[in-house]
MIMITOR-917427 format. One line per field, with one value per residue (C-alpha): x, y, z; residue number from 0; chain; residue in one letter. Coordinates in nm, 3 decimals, always signed. Layout:
BEGIN
x <- X, ...
y <- Y, ...
z <- Z, ...
n <- NUM, ...
chain <- A, ...
res <- a, ...
This chain:
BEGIN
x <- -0.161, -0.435, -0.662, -1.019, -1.399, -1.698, -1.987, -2.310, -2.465, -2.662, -2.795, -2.492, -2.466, -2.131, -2.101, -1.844, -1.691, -1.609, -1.368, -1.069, -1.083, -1.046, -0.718, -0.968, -0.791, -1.083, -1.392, -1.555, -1.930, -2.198, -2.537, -2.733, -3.077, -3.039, -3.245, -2.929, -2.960, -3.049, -2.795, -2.573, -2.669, -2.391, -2.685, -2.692, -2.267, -2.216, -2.470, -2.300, -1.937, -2.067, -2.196, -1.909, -1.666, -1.855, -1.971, -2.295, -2.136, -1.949, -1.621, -1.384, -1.457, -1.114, -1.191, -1.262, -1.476, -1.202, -1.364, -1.724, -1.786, -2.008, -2.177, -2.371, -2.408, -2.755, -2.851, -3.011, -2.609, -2.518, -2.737, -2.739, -3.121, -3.351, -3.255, -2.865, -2.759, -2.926, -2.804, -2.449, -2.527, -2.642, -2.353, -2.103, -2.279, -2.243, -1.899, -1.888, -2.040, -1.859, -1.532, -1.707, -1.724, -1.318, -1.386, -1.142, -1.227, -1.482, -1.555, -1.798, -1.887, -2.054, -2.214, -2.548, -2.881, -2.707, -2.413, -2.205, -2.387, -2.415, -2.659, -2.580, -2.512, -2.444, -2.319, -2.175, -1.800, -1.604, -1.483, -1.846, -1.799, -2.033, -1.955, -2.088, -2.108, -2.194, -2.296, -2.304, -2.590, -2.829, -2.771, -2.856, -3.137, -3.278, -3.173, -3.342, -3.641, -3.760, -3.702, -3.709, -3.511, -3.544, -3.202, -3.045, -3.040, -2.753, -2.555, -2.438, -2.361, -2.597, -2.474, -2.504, -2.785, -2.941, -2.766, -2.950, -3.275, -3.209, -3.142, -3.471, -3.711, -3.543, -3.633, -3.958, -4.107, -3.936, -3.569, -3.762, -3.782, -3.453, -3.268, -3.382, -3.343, -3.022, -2.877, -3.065, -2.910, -2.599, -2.728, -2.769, -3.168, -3.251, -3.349, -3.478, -3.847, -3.780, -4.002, -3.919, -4.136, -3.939, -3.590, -3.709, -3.791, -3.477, -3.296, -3.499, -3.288, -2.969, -3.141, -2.953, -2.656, -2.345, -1.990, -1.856, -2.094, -2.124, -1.799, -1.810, -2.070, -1.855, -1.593, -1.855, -1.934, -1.606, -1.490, -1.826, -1.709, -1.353, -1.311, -1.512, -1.300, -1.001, -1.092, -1.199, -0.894, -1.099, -0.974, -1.234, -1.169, -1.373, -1.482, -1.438, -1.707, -1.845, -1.825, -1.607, -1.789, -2.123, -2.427, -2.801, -2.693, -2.566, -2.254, -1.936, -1.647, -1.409, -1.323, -0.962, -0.640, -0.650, -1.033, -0.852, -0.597, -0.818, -1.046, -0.751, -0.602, -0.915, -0.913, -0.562, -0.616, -0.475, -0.900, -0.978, -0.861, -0.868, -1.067, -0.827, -1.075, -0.839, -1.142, -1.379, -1.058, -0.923, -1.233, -1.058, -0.807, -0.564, -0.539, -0.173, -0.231, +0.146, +0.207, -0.131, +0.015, +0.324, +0.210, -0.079, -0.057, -0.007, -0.343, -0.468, -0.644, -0.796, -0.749, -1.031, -0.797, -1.021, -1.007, -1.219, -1.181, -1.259, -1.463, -1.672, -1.898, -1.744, -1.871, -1.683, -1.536, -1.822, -1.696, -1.858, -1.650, -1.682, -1.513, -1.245, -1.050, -0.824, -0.466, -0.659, -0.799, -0.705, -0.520, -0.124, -0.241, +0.106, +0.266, +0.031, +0.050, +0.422, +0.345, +0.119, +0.410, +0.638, +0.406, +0.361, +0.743, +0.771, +0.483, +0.677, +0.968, +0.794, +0.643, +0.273, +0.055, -0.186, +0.108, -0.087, -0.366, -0.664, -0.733, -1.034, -1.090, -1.348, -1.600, -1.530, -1.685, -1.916, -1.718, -1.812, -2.033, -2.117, -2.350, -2.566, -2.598, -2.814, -2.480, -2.512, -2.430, -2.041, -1.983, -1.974, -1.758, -1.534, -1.470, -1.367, -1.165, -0.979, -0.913, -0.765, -0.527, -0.406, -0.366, -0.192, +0.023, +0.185, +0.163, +0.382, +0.639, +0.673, +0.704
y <- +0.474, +0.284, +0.122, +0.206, +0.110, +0.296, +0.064, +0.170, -0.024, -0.311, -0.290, -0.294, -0.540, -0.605, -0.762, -0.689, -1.009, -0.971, -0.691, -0.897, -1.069, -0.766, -0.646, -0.352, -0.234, +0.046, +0.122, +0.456, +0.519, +0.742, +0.775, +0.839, +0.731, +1.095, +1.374, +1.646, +1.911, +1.656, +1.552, +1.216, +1.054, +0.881, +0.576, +0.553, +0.658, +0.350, +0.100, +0.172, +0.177, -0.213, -0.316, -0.181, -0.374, -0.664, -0.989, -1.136, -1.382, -1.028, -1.118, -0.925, -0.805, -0.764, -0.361, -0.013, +0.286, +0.523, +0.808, +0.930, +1.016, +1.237, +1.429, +1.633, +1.989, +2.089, +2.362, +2.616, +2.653, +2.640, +2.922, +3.063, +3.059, +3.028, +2.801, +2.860, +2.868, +2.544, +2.356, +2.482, +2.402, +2.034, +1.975, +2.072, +1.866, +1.586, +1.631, +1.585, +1.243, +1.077, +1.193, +1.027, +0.701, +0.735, +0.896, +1.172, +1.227, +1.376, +1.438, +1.682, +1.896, +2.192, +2.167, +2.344, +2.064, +1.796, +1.596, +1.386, +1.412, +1.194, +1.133, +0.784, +0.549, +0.247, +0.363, +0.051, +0.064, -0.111, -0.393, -0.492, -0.298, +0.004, +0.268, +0.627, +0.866, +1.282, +1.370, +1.741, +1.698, +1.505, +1.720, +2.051, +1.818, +1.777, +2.154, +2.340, +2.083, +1.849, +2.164, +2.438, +2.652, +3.000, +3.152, +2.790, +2.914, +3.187, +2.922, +2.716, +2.790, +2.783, +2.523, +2.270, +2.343, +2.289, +1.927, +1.899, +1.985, +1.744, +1.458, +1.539, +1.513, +1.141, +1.067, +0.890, +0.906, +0.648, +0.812, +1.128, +0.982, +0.788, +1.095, +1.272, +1.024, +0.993, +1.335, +1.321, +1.027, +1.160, +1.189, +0.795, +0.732, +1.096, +1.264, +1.003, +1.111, +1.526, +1.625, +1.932, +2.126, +2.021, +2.076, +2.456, +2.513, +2.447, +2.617, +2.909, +2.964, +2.992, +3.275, +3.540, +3.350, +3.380, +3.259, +3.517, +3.457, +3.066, +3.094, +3.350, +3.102, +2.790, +3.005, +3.121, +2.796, +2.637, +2.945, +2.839, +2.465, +2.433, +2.528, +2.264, +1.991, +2.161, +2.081, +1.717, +1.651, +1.609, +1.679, +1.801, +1.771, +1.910, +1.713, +1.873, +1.969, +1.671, +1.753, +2.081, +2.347, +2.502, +2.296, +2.458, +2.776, +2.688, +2.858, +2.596, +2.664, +2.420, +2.306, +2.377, +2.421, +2.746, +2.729, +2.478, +2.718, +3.027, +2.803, +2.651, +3.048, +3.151, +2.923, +2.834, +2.526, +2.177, +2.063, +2.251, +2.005, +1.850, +1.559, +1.439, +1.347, +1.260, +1.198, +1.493, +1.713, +1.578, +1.653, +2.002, +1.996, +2.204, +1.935, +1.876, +1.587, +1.540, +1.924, +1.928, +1.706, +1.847, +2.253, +2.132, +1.817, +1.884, +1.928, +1.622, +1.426, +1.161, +1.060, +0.955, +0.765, +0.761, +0.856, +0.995, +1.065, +1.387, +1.310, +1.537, +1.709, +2.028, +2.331, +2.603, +2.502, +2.204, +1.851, +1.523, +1.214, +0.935, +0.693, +0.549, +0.226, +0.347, +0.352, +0.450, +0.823, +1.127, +1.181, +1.123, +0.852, +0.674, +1.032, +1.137, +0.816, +0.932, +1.240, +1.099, +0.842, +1.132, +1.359, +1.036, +1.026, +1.402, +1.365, +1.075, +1.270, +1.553, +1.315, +1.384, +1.131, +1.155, +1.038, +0.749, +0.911, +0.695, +0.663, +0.453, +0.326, +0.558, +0.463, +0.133, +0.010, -0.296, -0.580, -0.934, -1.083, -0.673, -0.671, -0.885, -0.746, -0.401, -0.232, +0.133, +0.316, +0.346, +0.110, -0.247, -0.506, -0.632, -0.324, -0.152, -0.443, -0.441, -0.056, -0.108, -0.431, -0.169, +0.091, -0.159, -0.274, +0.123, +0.208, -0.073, -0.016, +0.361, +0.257
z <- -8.426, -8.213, -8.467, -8.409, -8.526, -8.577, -8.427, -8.435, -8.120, -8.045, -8.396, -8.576, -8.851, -8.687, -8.358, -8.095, -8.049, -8.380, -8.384, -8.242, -8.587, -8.774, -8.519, -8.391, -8.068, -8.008, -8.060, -8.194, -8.107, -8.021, -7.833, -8.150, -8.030, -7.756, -7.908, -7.985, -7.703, -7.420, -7.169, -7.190, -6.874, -6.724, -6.695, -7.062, -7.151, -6.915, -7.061, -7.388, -7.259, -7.108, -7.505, -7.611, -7.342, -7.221, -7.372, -7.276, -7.060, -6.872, -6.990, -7.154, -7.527, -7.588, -7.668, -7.519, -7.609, -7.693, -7.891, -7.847, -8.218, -8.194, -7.925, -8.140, -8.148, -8.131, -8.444, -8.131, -8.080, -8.422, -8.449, -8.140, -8.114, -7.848, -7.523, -7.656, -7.277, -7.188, -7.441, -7.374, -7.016, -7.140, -7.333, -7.004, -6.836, -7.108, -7.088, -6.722, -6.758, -7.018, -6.798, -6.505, -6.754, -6.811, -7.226, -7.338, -7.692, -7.774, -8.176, -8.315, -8.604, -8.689, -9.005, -9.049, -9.081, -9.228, -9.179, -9.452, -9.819, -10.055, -10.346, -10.426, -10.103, -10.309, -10.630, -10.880, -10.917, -11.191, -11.017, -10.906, -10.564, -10.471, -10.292, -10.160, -10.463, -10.476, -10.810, -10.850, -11.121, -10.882, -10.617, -10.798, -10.940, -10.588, -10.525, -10.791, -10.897, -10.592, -10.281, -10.556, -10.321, -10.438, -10.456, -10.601, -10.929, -10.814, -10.709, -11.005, -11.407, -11.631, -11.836, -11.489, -11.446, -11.766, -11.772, -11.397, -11.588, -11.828, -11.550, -11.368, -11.636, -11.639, -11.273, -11.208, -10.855, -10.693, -10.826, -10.697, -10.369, -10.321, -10.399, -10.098, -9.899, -9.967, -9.953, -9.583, -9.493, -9.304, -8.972, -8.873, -8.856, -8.750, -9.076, -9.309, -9.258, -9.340, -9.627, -9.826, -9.651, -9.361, -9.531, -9.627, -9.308, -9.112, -9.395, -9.324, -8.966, -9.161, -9.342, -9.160, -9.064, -9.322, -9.348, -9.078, -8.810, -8.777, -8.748, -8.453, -8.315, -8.325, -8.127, -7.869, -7.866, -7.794, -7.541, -7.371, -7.325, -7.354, -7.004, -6.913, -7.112, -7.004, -6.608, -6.700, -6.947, -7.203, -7.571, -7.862, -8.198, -8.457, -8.842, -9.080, -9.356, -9.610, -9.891, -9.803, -9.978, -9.971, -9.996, -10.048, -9.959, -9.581, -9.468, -9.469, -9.200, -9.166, -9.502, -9.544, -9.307, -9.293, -9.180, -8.870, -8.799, -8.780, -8.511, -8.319, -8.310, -8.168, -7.895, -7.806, -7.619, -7.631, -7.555, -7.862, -8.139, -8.481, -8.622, -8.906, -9.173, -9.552, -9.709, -9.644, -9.660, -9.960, -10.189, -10.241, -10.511, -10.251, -9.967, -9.858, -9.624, -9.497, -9.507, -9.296, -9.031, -9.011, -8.918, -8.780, -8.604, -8.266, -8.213, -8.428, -8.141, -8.425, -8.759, -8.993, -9.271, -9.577, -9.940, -10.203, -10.639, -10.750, -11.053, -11.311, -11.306, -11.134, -11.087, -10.963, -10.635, -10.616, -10.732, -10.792, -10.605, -10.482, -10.183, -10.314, -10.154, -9.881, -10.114, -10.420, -10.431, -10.451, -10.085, -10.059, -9.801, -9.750, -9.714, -9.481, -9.227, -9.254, -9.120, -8.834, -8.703, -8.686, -8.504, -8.246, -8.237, -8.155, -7.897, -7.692, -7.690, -7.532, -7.284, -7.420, -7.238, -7.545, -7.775, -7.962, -8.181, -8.257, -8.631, -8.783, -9.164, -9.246, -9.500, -9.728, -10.037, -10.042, -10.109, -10.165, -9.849, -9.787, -10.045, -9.885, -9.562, -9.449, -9.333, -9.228, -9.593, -9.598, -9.302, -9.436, -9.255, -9.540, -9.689, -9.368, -9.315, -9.598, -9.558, -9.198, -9.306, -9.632, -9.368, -9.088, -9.380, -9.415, -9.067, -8.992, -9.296, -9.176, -8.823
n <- 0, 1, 2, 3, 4, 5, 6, 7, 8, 9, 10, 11, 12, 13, 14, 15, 16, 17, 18, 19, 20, 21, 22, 23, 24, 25, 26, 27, 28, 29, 30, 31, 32, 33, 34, 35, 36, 37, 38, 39, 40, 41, 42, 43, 44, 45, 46, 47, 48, 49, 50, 51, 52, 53, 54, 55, 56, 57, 58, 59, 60, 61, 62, 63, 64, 65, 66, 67, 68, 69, 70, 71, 72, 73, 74, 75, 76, 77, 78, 79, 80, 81, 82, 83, 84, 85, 86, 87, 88, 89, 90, 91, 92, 93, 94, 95, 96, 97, 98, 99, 100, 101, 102, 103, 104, 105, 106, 107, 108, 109, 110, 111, 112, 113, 114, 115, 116, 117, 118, 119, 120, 121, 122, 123, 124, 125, 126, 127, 128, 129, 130, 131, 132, 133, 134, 135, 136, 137, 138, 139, 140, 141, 142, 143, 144, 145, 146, 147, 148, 149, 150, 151, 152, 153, 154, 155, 156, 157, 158, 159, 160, 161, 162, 163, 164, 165, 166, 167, 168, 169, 170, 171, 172, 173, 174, 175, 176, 177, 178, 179, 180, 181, 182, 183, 184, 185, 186, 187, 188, 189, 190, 191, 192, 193, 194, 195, 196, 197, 198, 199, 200, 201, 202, 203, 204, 205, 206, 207, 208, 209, 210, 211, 212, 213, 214, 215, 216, 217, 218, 219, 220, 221, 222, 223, 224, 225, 226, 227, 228, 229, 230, 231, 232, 233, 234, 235, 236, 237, 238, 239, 240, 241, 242, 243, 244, 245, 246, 247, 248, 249, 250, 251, 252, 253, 254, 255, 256, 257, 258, 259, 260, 261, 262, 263, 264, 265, 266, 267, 268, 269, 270, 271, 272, 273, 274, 275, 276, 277, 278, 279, 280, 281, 282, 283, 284, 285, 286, 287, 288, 289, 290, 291, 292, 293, 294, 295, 296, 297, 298, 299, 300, 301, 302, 303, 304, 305, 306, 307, 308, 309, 310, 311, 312, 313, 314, 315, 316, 317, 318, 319, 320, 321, 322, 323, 324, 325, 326, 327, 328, 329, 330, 331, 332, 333, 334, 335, 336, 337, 338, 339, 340, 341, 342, 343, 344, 345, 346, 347, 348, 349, 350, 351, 352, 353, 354, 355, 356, 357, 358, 359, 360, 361, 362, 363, 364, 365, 366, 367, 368, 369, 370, 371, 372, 373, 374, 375, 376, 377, 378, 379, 380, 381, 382, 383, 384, 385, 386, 387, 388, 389, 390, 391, 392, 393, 394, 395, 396, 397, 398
chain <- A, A, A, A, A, A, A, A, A, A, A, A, A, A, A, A, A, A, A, A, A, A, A, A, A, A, A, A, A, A, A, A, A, A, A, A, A, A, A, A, A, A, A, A, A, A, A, A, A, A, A, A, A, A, A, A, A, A, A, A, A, A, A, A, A, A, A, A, A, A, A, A, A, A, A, A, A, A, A, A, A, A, A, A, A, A, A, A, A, A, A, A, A, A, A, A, A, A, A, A, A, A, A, A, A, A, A, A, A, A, A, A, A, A, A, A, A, A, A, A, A, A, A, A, A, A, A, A, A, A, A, A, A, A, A, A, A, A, A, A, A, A, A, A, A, A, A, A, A, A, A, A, A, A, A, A, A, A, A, A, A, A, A, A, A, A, A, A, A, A, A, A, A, A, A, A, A, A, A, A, A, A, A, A, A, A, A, A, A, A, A, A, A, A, A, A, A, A, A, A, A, A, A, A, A, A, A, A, A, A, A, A, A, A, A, A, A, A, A, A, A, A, A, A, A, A, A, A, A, A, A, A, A, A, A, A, A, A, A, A, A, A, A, A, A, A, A, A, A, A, A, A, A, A, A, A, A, A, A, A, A, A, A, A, A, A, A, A, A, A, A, A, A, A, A, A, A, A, A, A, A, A, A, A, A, A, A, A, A, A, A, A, A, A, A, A, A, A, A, A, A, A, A, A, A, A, A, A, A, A, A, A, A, A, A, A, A, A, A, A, A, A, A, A, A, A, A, A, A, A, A, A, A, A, A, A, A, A, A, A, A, A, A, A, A, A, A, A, A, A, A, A, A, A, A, A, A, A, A, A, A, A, A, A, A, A, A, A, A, A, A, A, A, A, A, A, A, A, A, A, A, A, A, A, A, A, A, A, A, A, A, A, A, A, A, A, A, A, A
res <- x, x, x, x, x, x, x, x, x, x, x, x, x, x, x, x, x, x, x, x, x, x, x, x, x, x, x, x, x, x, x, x, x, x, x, x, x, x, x, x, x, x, x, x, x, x, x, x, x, x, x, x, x, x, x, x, x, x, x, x, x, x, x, x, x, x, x, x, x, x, x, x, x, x, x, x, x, x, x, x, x, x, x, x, x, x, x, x, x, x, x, x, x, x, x, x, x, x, x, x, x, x, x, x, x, x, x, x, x, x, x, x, x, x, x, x, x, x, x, x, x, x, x, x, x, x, x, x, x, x, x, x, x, x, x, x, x, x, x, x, x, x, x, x, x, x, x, x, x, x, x, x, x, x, x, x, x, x, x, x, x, x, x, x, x, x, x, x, x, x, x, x, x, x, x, x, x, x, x, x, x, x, x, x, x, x, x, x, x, x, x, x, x, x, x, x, x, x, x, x, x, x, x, x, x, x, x, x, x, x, x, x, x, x, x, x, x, x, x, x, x, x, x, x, x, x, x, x, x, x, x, x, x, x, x, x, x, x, x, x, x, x, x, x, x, x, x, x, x, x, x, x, x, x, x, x, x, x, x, x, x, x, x, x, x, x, x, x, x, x, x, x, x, x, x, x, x, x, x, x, x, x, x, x, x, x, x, x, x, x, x, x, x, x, x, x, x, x, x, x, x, x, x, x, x, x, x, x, x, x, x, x, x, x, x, x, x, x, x, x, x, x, x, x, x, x, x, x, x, x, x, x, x, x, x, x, x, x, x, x, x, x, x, x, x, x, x, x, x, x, x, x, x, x, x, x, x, x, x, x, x, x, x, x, x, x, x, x, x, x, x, x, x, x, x, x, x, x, x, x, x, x, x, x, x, x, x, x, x, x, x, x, x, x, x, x, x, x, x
């Protein structure tokens, strides 16, 4: 597999001359500082694509842009509201530029409001690491006590959410505070200011929308665009839901394999794709990784090689975890690198120019010099590091 980095741009806590010291071959990024909705410019894919490529002095970084991760989906087409043709529009023409700049893949996701979610982004481990933590009590602590949605109280036991009671009466103002910061902390620097006023509010557009149709609008969506990437050669691949299971009410669609296969039915197109994510996937106690690879591989066009522990408290389908090291969670992560290298090996031998699939050690604990850096939550430098060198180390003994 083509190893891969997320980098964040110019101010990244790691630099791009750096990467050749970690073995990075490629590099994963995004244009994050573009309101969603608006169009890439091919002015602004290329001055990236020249960060990403070029040293100060122009020569050579030694890697490539290979996967745009992510051109986001704006929530008018998540929720088909007002403007839904523009943006669709926008997006086409998004595609057209990256193309233009020589990009293929193209990930995305269609959660509703927020992306990843975590409650804890630096949570202590027992071997003086931290790492990104949900805890199901602190989240419906935030749920039920700081937003005080209405209907939360439908969602969870009564015994959870008495022990949430209990944990919020604990909080002071500042805990208050950090907590909601942190469950809005997926989206990199775009939602850190939302107040709960704010929060209800964009909630309040998902009032009418359930399960059945955001999934109808991610196929509208992707019947609306796909032809597009077909034409350019461009492959999509969709992430899959973090954590995979409902969150304040909001609709979750692709949180299982059989919520990929339904989508990749729908639109039966080798553009319309898979974003491989171990980690997000393998919060659910029903995740076969290698059995995932092997009925639905062919249309893997990345791999997100992370893992998480299912810890309690659980509630129903909802879990507490955390992110794990790489080898050490819940995911069958040697079995499922396995699977990868032999869907490569089938590719070649049916001449498949996109043989090689880009993967990328998603998410690391803090480790050692990490902890005193300002690293974007989840994306230290020696933590990744040591992820990708576990993961080189089994990629090359199932080779």
């Amino acid at each position: 597999m083509r190893q891969t980095w997320r980098w964040f741009g110019p101010a990244d806590t790691v630099e791009i001359s750096e990467l050749p010291q970690v073995g990075v071959e490629g590099v994963v990024s995004a244009l994050h500082h573009i309101e969603n909705g608006a169009v890439w410019s091919v002015a602004e894919i290329q001055k990236r694509k020249a960060e990403i490529e070029l040293l100060p002095n122009g020569a050579a970084s030694g890697v490539t842009w290979d996967v745009v991760e992510s051109l986001p989906v704006s929530e008018v087409i998540k929720t088909k509201g007002p403007d839904y043709e523009t943006h669709i529009a926008n997006y086409c023409k998004s595609l057209e530029n990256l193309a233009e700049a020589g990009l293929e893949t193209i990930c995305y996701n269609f959660m509703p409001i927020l992306d990843w979610t975590r409650t804890n982004l630096r949570a202590p481990m027992p071997t003086g690491a931290s790492a990104m933590l949900f805890d199901l009590v602190d989240f419906i602590a935030f749920d039920l006590f700081i937003l005080e949605r209405p209907e939360g109280a439908q969602d969870y036991s009564a015994e959870i959410i008495a022990d949430a009671e209990a944990r919020f009466v604990q909080f002071d103002e500042a805990a208050k505070r950090a907590l909601q910061q942190n469950i809005v902390a997926g989206l990199p620097g775009a939602n850190e200011g939302w107040t709960t006023e704010e929060i209800r509010d964009h909630l309040a557009t998902y009032a009418q929308i359930d399960r059945d149709t955001l999934r109808q609008n991610l196929i509208n969506f992707l019947k609306s665009v796909v032809p597009t990437a077909e034409r350019l050669g461009l492959r999509l691949c969709c992430h899959p839901d973090d954590p995979p299971f409902s969150l304040l009410g909001l609709p979750r669609i692709m949180s299982t394999e059989a919520d990929y296969k339904a989508i990749m039915d729908a639109v039966n197109s080798p553009a319309n794709g898979i974003t491989f994510c171990t980690g997000s996937l393998g919060v659910n106690p029903d995740f076969d990784g290698p059995g995932f690879v092997e009925r639905l591989g062919h249309r893997i066009h990345f791999a997100h090689l992370r893992n998480t522990s299912r810890i309690a408290p659980a509630d129903g389908s909802r879990t507490s975890f955390y992110e794990a090291e790489h080898l050490g969670g819940d995911t069958d992560m040697i079995g499922t690198i396995k699977a990868l290298i032999a869907e490569q090996k089938k590719r070649q031998a049916e001449g498949r120019t996109d043989w090689q699939i880009p993967m990328r050690p998603d998410h690391g604990q803090d480790i050692l010099f990490d902890q005193k850096q300002k690293s974007m939550p989840g994306y230290p430098l020696i933590g990744r590091m040591r992820g990708l060198a576990e993961l080189r180390g089994v990629m090359a003994a199932c080779a």
